[in-house]
VOPAGU-2260 file (C-alpha; in pm, 1 decimal, decimal comma):
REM VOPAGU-2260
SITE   aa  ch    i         X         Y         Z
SITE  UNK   A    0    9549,4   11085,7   11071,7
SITE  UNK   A    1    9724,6   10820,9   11257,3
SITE  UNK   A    2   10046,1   10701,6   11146,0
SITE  UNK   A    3   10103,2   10351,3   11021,6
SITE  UNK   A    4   10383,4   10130,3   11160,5
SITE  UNK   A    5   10497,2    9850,5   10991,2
SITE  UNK   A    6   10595,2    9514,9   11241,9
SITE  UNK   A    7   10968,5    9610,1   11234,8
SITE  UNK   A    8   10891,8    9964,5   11355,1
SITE  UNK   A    9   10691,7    9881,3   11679,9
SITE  UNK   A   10   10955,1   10008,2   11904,0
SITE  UNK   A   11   10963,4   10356,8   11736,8
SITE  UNK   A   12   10560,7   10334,9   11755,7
SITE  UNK   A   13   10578,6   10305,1   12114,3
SITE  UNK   A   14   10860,8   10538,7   12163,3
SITE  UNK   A   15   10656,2   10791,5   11965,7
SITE  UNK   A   16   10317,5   10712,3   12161,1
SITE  UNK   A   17   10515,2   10798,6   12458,9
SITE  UNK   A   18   10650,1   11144,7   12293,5
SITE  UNK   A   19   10237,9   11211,1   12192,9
SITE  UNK   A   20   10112,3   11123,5   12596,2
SITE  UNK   A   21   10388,6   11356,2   12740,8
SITE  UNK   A   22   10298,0   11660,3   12505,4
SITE  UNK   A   23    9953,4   11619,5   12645,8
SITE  UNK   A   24   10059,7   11613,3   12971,1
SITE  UNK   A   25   10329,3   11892,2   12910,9
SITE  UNK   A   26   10015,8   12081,6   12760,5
SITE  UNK   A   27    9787,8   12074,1   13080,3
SITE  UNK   A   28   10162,7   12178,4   13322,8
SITE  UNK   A   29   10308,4   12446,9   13334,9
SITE  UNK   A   30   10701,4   12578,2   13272,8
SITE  UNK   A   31   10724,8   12289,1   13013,3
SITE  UNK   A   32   10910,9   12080,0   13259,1
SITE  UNK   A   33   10850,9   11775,9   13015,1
SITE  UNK   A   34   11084,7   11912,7   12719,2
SITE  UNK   A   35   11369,0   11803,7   12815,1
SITE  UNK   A   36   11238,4   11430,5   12830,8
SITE  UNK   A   37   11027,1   11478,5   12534,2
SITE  UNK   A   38   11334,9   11583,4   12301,8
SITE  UNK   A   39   11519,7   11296,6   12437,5
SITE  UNK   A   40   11272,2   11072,0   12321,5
SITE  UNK   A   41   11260,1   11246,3   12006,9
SITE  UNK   A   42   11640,2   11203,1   11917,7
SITE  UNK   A   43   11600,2   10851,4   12065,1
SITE  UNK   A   44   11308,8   10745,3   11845,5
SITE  UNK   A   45   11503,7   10943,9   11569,0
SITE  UNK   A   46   11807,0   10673,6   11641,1
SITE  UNK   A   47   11615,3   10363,6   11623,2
SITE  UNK   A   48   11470,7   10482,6   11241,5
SITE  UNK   A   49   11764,0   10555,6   11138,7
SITE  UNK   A   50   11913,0   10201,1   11261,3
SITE  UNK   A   51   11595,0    9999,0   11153,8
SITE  UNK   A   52   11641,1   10133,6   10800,5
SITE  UNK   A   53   11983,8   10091,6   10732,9
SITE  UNK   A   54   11926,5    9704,7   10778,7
SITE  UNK   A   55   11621,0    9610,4   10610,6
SITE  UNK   A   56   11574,2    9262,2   10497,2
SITE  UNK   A   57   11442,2    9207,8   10115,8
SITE  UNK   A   58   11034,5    9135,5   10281,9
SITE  UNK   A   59   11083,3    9433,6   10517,8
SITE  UNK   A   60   11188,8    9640,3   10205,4
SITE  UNK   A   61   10855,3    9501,8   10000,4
SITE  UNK   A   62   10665,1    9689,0   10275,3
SITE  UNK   A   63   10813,6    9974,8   10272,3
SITE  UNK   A   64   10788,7    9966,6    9899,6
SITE  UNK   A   65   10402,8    9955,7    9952,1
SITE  UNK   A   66   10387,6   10153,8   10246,8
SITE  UNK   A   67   10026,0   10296,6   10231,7
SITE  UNK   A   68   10162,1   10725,4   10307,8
SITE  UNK   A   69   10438,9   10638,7   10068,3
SITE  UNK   A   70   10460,8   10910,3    9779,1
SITE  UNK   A   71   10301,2   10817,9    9448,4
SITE  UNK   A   72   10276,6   10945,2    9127,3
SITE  UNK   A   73   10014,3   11237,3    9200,8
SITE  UNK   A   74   10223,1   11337,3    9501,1
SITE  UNK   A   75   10521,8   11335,8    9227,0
SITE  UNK   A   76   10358,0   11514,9    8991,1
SITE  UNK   A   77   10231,1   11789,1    9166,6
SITE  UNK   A   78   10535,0   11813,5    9331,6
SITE  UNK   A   79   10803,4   11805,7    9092,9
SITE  UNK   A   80   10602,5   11933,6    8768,1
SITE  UNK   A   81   10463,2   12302,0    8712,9
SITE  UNK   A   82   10201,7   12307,9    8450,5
SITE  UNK   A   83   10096,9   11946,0    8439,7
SITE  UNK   A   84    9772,9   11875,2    8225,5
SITE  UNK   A   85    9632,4   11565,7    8227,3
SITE  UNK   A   86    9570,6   11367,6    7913,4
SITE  UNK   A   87    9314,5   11111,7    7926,6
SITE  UNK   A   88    9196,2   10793,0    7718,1
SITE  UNK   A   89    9358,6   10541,5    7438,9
SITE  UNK   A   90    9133,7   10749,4    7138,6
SITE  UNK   A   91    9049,9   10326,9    7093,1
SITE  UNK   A   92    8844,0   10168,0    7378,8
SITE  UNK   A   93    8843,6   10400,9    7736,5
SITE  UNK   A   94    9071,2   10639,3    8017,9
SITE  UNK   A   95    9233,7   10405,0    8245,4
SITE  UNK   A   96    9327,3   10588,5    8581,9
SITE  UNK   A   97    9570,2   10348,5    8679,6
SITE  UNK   A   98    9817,0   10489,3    8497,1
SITE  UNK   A   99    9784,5   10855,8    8460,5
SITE  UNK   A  100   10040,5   11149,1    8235,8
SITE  UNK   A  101   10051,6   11475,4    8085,5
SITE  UNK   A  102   10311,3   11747,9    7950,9
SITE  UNK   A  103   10426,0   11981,5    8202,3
SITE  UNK   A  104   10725,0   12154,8    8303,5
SITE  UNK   A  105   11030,6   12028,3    8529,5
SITE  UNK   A  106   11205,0   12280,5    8633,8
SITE  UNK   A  107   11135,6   12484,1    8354,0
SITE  UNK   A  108   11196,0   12223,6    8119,5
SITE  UNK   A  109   10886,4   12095,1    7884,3
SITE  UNK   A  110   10857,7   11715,2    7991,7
SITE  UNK   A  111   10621,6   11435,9    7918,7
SITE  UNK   A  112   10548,4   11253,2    8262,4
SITE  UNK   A  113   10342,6   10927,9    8329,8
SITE  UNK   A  114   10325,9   10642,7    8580,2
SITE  UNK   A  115   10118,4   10404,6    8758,9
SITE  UNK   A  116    9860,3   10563,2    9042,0
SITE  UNK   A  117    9792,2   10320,7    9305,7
SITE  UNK   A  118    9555,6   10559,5    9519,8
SITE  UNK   A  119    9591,5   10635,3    9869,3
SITE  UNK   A  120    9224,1   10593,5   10083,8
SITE  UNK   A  121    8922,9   10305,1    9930,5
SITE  UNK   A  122    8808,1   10546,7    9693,5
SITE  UNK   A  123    9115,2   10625,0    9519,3
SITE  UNK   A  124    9215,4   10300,0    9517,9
SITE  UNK   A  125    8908,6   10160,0    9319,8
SITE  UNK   A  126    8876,3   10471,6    9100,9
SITE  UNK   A  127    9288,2   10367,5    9020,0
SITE  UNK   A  128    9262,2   10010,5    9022,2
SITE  UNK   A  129    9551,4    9966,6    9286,7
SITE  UNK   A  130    9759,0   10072,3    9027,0
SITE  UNK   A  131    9653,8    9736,7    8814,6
SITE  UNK   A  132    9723,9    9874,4    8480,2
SITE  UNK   A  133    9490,8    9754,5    8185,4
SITE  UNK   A  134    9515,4    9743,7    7787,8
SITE  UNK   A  135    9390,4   10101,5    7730,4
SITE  UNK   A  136    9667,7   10235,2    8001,1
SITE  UNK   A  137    9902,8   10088,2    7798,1
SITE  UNK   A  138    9767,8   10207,8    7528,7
SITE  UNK   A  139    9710,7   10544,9    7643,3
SITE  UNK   A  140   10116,6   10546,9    7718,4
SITE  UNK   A  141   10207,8   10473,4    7391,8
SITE  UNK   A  142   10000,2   10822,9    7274,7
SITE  UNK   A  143   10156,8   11020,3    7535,1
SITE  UNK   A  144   10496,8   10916,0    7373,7
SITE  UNK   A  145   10397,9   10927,2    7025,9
SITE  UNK   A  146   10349,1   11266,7    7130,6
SITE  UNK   A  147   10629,6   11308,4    7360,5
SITE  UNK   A  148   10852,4   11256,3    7039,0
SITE  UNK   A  149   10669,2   11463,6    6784,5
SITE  UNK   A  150   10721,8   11764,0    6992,4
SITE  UNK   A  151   11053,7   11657,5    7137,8
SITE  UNK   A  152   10972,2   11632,9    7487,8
SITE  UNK   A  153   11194,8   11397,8    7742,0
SITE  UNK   A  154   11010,3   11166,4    7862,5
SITE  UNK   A  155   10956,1   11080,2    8279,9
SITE  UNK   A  156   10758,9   10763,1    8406,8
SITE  UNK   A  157   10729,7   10641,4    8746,6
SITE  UNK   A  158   10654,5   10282,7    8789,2
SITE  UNK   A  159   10466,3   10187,6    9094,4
SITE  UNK   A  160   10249,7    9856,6    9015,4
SITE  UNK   A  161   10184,4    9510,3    9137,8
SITE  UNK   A  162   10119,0    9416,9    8804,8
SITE  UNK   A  163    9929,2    9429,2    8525,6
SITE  UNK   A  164    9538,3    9390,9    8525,8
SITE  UNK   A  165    9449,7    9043,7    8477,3
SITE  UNK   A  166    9052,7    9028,2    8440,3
SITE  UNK   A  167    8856,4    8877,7    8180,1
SITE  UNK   A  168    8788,0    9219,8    8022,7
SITE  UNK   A  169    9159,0    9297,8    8035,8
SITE  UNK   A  170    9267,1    8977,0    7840,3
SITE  UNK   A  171    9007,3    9015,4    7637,6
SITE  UNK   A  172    9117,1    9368,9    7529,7
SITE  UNK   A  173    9479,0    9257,8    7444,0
SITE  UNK   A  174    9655,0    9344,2    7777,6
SITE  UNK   A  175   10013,8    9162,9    7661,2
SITE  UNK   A  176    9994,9    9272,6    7319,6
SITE  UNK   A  177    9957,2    9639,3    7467,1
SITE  UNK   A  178   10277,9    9598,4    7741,5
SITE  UNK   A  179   10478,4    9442,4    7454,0
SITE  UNK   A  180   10402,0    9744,7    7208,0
SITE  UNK   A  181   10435,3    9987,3    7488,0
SITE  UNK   A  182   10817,0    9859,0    7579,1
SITE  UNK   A  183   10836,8    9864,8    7203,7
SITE  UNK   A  184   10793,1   10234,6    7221,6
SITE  UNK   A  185   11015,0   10303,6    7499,9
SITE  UNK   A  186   11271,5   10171,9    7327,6
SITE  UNK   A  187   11223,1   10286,7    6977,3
SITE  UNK   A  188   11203,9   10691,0    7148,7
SITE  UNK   A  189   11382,2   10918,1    6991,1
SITE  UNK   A  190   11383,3   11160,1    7308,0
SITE  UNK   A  191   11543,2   11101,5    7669,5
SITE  UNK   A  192   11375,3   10842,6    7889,3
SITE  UNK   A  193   11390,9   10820,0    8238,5
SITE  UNK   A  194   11209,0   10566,5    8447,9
SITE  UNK   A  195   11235,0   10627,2    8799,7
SITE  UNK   A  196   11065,8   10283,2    9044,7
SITE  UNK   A  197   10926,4   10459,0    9272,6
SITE  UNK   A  198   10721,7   10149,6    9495,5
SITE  UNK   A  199   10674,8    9850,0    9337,2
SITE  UNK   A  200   10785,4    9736,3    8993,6
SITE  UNK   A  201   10588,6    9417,1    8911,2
SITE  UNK   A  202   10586,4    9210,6    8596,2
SITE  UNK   A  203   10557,1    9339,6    8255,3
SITE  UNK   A  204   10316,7    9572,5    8384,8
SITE  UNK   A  205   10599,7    9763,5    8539,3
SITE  UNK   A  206   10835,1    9696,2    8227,8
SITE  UNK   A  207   10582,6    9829,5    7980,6
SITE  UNK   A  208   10710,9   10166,6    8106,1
SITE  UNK   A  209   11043,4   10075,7    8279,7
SITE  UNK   A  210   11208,4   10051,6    7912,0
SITE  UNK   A  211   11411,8   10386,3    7893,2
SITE  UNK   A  212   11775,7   10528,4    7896,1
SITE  UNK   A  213   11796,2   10547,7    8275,0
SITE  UNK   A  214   11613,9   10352,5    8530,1
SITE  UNK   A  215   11610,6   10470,8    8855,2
SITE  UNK   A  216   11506,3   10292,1    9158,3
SITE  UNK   A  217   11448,2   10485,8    9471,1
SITE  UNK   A  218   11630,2   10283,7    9831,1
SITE  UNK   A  219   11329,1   10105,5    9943,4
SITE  UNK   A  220   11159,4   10040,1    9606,5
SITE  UNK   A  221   11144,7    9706,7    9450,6
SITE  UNK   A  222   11162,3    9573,4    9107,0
SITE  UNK   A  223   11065,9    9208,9    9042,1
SITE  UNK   A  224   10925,7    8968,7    8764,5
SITE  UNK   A  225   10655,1    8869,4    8947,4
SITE  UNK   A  226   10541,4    8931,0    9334,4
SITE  UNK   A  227   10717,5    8748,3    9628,8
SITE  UNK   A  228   10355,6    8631,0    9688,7
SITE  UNK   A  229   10267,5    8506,3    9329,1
SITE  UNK   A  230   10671,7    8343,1    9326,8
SITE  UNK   A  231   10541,7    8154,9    9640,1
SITE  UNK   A  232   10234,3    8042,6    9501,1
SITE  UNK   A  233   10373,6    7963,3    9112,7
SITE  UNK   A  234   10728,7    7802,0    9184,3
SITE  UNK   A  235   10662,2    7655,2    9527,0
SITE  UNK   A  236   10301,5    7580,1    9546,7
SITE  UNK   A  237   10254,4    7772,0    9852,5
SITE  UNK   A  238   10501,6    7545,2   10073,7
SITE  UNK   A  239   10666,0    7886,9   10195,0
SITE  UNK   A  240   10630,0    8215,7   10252,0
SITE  UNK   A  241   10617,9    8554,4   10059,5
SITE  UNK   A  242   10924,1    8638,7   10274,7
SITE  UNK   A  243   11095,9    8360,1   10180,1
SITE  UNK   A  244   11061,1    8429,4    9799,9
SITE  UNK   A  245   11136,7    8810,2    9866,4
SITE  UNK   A  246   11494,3    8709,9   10008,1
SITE  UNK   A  247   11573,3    8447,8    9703,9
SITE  UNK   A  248   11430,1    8670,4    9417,5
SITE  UNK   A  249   11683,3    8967,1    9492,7
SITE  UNK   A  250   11456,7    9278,8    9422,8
SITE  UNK   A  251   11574,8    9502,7    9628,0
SITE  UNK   A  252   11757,8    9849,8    9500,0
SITE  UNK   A  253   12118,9    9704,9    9596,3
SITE  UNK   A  254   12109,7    9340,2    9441,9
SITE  UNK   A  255   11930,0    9511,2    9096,8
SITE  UNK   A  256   12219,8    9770,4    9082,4
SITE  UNK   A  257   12487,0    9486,3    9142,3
SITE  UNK   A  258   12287,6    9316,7    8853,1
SITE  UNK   A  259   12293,4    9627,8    8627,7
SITE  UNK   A  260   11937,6    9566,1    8560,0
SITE  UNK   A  261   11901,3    9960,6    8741,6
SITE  UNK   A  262   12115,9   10227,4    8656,5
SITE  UNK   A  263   12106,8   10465,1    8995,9
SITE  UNK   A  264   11994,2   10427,9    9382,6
SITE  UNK   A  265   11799,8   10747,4    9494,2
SITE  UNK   A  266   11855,0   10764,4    9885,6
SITE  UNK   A  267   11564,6   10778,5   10079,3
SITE  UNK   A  268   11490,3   11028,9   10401,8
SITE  UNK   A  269   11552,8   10798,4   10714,8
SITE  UNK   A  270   11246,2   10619,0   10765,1
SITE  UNK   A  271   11151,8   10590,5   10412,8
SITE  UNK   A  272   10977,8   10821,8   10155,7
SITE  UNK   A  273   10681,5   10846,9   10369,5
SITE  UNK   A  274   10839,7   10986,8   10648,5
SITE  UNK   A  275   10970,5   11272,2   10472,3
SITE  UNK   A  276   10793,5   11346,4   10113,8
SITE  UNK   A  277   10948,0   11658,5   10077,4
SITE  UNK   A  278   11276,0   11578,2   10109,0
SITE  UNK   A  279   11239,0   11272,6    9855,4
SITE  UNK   A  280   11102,7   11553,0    9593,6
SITE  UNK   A  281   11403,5   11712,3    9647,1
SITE  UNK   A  282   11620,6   11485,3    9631,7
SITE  UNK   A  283   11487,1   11303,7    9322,5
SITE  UNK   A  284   11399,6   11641,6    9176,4
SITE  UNK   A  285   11812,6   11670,5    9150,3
SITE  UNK   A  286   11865,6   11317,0    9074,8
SITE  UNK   A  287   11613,2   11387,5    8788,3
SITE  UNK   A  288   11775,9   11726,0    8654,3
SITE  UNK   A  289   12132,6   11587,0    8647,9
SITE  UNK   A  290   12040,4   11311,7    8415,6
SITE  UNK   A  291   11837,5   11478,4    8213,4
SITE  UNK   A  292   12144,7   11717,1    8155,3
SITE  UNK   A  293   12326,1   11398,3    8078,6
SITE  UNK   A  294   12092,7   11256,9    7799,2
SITE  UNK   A  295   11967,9   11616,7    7629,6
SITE  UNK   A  296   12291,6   11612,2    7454,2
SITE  UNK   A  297   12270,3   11288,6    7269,4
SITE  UNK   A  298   12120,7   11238,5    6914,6
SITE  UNK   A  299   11785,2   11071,3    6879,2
SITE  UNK   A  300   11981,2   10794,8    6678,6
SITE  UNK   A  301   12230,2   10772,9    6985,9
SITE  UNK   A  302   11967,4   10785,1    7222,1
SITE  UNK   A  303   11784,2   10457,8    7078,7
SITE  UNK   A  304   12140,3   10280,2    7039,4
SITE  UNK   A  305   12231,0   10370,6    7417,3
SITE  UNK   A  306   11882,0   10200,8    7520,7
SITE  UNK   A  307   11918,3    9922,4    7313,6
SITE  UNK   A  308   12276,2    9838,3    7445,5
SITE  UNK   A  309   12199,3    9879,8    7769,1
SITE  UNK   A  310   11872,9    9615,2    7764,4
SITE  UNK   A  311   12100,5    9392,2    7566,9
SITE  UNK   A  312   12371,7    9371,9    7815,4
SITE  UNK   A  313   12126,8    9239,3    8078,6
SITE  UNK   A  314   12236,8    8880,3    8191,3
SITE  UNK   A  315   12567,2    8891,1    7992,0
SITE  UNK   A  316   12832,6    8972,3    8251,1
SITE  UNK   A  317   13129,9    8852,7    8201,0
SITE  UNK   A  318   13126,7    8943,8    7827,7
């Protein structure tokens, strides 16, 4: 499968076209008098990534975060979680495969894990609803930590959503009475809680599982009350752009940390997730481990008050 290259990354797509039409010429010579070139375009192509990355505007970031071969929560689950069994449907209305969990074990320890599943090719996509969470996925959360807490099991949830579902059906079904009561659970758990935004957090569809001890936010994810397109088309009635609103909503990784409203940055592979998902397992396989170690020592009264002070201290700096 061909790669996809965002705008800013054209000159690593053509460096990297070049590397592909010298290894088929190298293939057809002989003595592999192309190598040395071929490596040199490598490490060159290797340079510019690295460069790119490091400066990424807040739009330029929102791709990334949405990066179609970026890692989501079934590439997560399989491969950070041994044992995972899916658990399907609300036991009121229907199974909503746009947001998907299970018990399982991480890294030997028993773990309740669920998160948003955008889909990766058309058919995934529909079958997930693009991640579009509705009422029963909520409501299907809230059972997965009902039981999470009856059998004392921390509690993982990756958050990769535009936002909420909002159809007919959906509204009709109760969608914002199910995201408040599902942020009502997170933060009335009486185990560990780790949210990890792995894409894009959007809305109180994002929130609705976003509500734990720790939130996480991997380099190039974003987190944002509402979509730099929908902040466009809401606050300035489509007289500018999506980029424009990305760069005055400050959702990147580095302005939510300065604004305490994440906990943790979880460095990406140069080039992003995608360019690398095994070393973004890895690494967030450790990040994940270490704070769990962290919170599995704290009462399930402490555990609630930690939450709650943390949420509450939102917007009051200085105080």
């Amino acid at each position: 499968m061909a790669a996809h290259y965002l705008e800013f990354e054209r000159p690593i797509a053509e460096l990297e076209a070049k590397i592909e039409e010298l290894q088929r010429l190298s293939e057809t010579a002989e003595g592999g008098g192309m190598d040395t070139e071929i490596e040199a375009l490598r490490a060159r192509a290797a340079e510019l990534r690295v460069k790119a990355y490091a400066k990424l505007d807040p739009w330029q970031k929102t791709q990334v975060a949405r990066h179609p071969e970026r890692p989501h929560f079934v590439d997560y689950a399989a491969g950070l979680i041994d044992e995972f069994v899916e658990l399907r449907g609300d036991r009121k209305y229907a199974d909503d495969q746009a947001l998907i969990g299970g018990p399982g074990r991480f890294r030997g320890r028993p773990v309740m894990i669920l998160g948003h599943e955008k889909g990766h090719d058309t058919a995934s996509r529909v079958k997930h609803n693009f991640g579009s969470t509705r009422p029963e996925g909520y409501r299907k959360a809230i059972r997965l930590m009902d039981m999470a807490e009856n059998f004392n099991l921390p509690v993982i949830s990756f958050i990769d959503t535009a936002g909420a579902y909002p159809g007919v059906g959906s509204e009709e079904r109760g969608v914002a009475e199910a995201i408040a009561r599902s942020t009502q659970r997170c933060l009335t758990l009486g185990v560990p809680m780790i949210c990890v935004v792995s894409g894009e957090g959007g809305s109180g569809g994002a929130i609705a599982i976003a509500s734990g001890n720790r939130v996480l936010i991997l380099e190039h994810a974003i987190y944002s009350v509402i979509s730099p397109e929908g902040a466009n088309s809401i606050l300035w009635r489509g007289s500018r752009t999506a980029e424009e609103a990305a760069k005055a909503m400050k959702i990147t990784a580095q302005d939510l940390l300065k604004m305490k409203i994440v906990d943790r940055i979880v460095p990406e592979p140069a080039g992003g997730a995608h360019s690398d998902p095994a070393a973004m397992l890895q690494t967030l396989g450790d990040v994940l481990d270490e704070e769990l170690d962290k919170l599995s020592i704290l009462s399930a009264d402490d555990l609630r008050a930690q939450r709650a002070s943390r949420f509450y201290a939102i917007g009051r700096s200085g105080l």
